[in-house]
C-alpha positions in Angstrom: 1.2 -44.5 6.2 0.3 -48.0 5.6 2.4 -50.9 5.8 3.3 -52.0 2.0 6.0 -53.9 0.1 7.4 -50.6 -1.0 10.0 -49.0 0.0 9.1 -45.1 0.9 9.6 -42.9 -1.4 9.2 -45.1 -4.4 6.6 -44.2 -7.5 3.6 -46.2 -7.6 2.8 -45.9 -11.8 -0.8 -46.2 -11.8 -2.9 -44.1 -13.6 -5.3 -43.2 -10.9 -3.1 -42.4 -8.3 -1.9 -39.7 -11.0 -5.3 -38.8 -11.9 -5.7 -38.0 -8.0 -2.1 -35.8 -7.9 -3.4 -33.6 -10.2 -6.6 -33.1 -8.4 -4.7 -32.5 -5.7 -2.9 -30.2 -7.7 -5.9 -28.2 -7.9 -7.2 -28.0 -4.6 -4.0 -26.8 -3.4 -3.9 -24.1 -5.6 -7.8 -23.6 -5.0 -6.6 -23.2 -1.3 -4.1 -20.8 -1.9 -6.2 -18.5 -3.5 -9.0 -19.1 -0.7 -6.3 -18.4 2.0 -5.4 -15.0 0.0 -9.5 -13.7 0.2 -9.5 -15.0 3.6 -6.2 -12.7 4.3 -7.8 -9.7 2.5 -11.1 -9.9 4.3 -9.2 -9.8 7.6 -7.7 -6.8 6.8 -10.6 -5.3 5.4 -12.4 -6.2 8.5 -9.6 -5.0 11.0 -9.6 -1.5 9.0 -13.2 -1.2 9.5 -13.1 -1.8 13.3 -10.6 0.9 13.3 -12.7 3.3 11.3 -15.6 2.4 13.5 -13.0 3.0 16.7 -12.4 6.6 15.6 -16.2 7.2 15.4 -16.6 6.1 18.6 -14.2 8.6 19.8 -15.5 11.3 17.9 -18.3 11.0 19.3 -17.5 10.5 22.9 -16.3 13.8 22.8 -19.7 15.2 21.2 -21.9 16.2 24.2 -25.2 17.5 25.0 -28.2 18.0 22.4 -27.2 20.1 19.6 -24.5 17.8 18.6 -26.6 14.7 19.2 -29.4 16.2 17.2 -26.4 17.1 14.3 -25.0 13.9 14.4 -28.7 12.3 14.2 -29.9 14.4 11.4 -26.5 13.5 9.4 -27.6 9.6 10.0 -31.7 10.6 8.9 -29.8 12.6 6.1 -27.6 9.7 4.7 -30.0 7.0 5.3 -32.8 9.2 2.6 -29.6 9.7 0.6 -29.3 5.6 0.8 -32.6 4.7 0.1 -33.5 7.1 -2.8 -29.8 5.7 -4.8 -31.1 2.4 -3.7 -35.0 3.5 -5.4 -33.1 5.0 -8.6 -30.8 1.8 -9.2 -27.8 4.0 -8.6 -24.8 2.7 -6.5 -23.4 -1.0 -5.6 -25.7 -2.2 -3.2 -28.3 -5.5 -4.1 
């Protein structure tokens, strides 16, 4: 803090130093609510790496070619599935 004639703690009234609290008024609550996404995405992300964790096991357990070729055709499958909802408009993605 810099050295002034003030004692701490006192008010200085001038209008931009009150034009500047409420601007910081904002940005903190701006933060706040950037800090709350920030929190959701984690989670979001975490429950996704477990999801992808138990597909990993699963298939670590699936062995030999008929299960490789059933777990490859259901990624063919869902990627045509993907791609004609994608051709059609249909669904969330851009």
């Amino acid at each position: 803090m810099p050295d002034t004639n003030y004692p701490p703690g006192d008010l200085i009234g001038r209008g931009e130093f009150a034009m500047m609290d409420g601007r910081m008024r904002i940005l903190e609550s701006d933060m706040a609510l950037v800090k709350a996404k920030q929190d959701e995405a984690k989670s979001d992300v975490a429950s996704i790496k477990s999801g992808i964790a138990t597909i990993q096991a699963e298939l670590k357990t699936m062995r030999g070619w008929r299960q490789f070729l059933i777990t490859g055709g259901i990624g063919v499958g869902w990627g045509l599935v993907q791609g004609i909802m994608h051709v059609l408009g249909w669904g969330s993605g851009p």
